[in-house]
C-alpha positions in Angstrom: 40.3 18.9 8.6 43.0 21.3 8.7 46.1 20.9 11.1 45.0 17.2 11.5 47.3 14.4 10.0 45.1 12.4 7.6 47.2 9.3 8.9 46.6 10.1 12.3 44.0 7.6 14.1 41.5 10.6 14.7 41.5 12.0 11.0 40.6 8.3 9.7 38.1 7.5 12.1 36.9 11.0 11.1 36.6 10.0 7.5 35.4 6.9 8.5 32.0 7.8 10.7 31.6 10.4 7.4 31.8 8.2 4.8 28.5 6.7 3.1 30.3 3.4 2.7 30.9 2.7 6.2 28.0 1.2 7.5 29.4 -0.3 10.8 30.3 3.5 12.3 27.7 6.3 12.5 27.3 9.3 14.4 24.1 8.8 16.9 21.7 11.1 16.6 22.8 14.4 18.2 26.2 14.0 16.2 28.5 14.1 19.9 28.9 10.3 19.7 29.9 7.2 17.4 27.9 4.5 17.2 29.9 1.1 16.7 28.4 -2.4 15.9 30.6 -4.2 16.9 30.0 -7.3 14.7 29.5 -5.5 11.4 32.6 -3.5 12.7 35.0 -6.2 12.5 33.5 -8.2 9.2 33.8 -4.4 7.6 37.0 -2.8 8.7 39.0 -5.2 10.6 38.6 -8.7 8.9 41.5 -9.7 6.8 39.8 -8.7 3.9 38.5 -5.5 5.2 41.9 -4.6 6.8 43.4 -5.3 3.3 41.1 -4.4 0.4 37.3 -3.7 1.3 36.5 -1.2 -1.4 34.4 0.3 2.2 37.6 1.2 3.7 40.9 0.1 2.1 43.6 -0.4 5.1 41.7 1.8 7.7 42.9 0.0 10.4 46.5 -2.7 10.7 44.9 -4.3 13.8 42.5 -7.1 12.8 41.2 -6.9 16.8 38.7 -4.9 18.1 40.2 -4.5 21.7 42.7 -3.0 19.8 40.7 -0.3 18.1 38.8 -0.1 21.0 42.2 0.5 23.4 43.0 3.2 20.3 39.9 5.1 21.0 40.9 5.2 25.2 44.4 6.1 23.8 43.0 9.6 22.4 40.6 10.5 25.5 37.2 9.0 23.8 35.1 7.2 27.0 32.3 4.6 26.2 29.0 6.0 27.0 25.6 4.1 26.9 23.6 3.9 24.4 21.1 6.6 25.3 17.0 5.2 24.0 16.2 7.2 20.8 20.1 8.0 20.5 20.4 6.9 16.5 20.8 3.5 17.2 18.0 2.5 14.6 20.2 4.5 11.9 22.4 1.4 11.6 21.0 0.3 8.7 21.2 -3.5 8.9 22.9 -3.6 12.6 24.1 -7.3 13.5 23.9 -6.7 17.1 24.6 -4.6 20.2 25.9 -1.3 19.6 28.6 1.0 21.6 28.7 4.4 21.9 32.1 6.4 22.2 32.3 10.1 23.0 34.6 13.0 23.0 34.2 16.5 23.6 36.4 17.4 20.9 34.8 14.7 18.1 31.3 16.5 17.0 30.5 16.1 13.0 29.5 19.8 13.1 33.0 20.7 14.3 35.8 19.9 12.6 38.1 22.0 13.7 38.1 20.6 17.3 39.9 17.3 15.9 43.2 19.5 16.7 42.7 19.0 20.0 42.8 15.1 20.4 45.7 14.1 21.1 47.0 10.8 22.0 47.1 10.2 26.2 51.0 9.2 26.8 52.4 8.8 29.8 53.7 12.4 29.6 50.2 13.8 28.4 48.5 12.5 31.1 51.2 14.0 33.6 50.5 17.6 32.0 46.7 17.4 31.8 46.9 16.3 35.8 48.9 19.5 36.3 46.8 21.6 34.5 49.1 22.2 31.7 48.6 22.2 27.7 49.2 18.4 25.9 51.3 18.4 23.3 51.2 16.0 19.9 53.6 13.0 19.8 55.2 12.0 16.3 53.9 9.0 15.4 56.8 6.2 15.5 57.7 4.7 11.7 55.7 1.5 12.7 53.0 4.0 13.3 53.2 5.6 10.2 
C-alpha cells in the first residue's frame, strides 16, 4: 500500500494474510481479523527453513519464536480476540490445531490505505495517545532493517 514501508512488520504481515501461498494466516471471515494457526504458523514461517528459504514466504520473519511475532503484533496495537463460531475458522485449509484471532481497527483487507496508521506503540507513542495527541512513526533501528 502506499506510504507504508514494504519492510515494515505491518506491510509484510499484509502481504502475508494476502498471499495464496500462506496457508497458516488468513483473514476470518468478515476480513477485520487474522486468523493464525499457530502450529502450521511456526512449521511455515518461523521454522529455520521457513525463516530462511520456504518458497511460501522467503525471510518473512528473523524470529524463529512465536511469542515473538506474537509480542510484534501487541507492539503495533493488534489485541487477540476470540475466535468468534462461524468466523472463517474452517477456511484454514488443512488447520493443525487451535487458531487465534488478532484484530485492529486499522488492518481490514478492504482497506489498504488504513495501514498508515499503525504504528509501532513505544514508550513515547503510548505517552501521546494517553494525551490525546497524534503518534508519530519511529525509524526502524539498522538491526531492524
Amino acid at each position: 500500500p502506499a506510504g507504508v514501508s514494504p519492510s515494515t512488520f505491518p506491510a509484510k504481515l499484509w502481504q502475508l494474510v494476502n498471499s495464496p501461498r500462506v496457508r497458516s494466516v488468513r483473514w476470518d471471515a468478515r476480513a477485520q481479523g487474522l486468523l493464525v494457526d499457530r502450529a502450521l504458523f511456526e512449521r511455515e514461517l518461523l521454522s529455520a527453513a521457513g525463516a530462511g528459504g520456504d518458497a511460501a514466504a522467503p525471510g518473512a520473519f528473523k524470529a524463529t519464536n512465536f511469542g515473538s511475532f506474537v509480542r510484534q503484533l501487541n507492539l503495533y496495537g493488534f489485541h487477540k480476540t476470540p475466535v468468534l463460531a462461524g468466523g472463517g475458522a474452517a477456511a484454514l485449509p488443512g488447520s493443525a490445531g487451535a487458531l487465534l484471532r488478532f484484530c485492529s481497527p486499522y488492518f481490514r483487507r478492504d482497506r489498504p490505505e488504513l495501514l498508515v496508521h499503525i504504528k509501532r506503540l513505544t514508550r513515547a507513542n503510548r505517552e501521546r495517545l494517553a494525551a490525546g495527541l497524534e503518534v508519530r512513526s519511529r525509524q526502524p533501528s539498522r538491526f531492524q532493517q
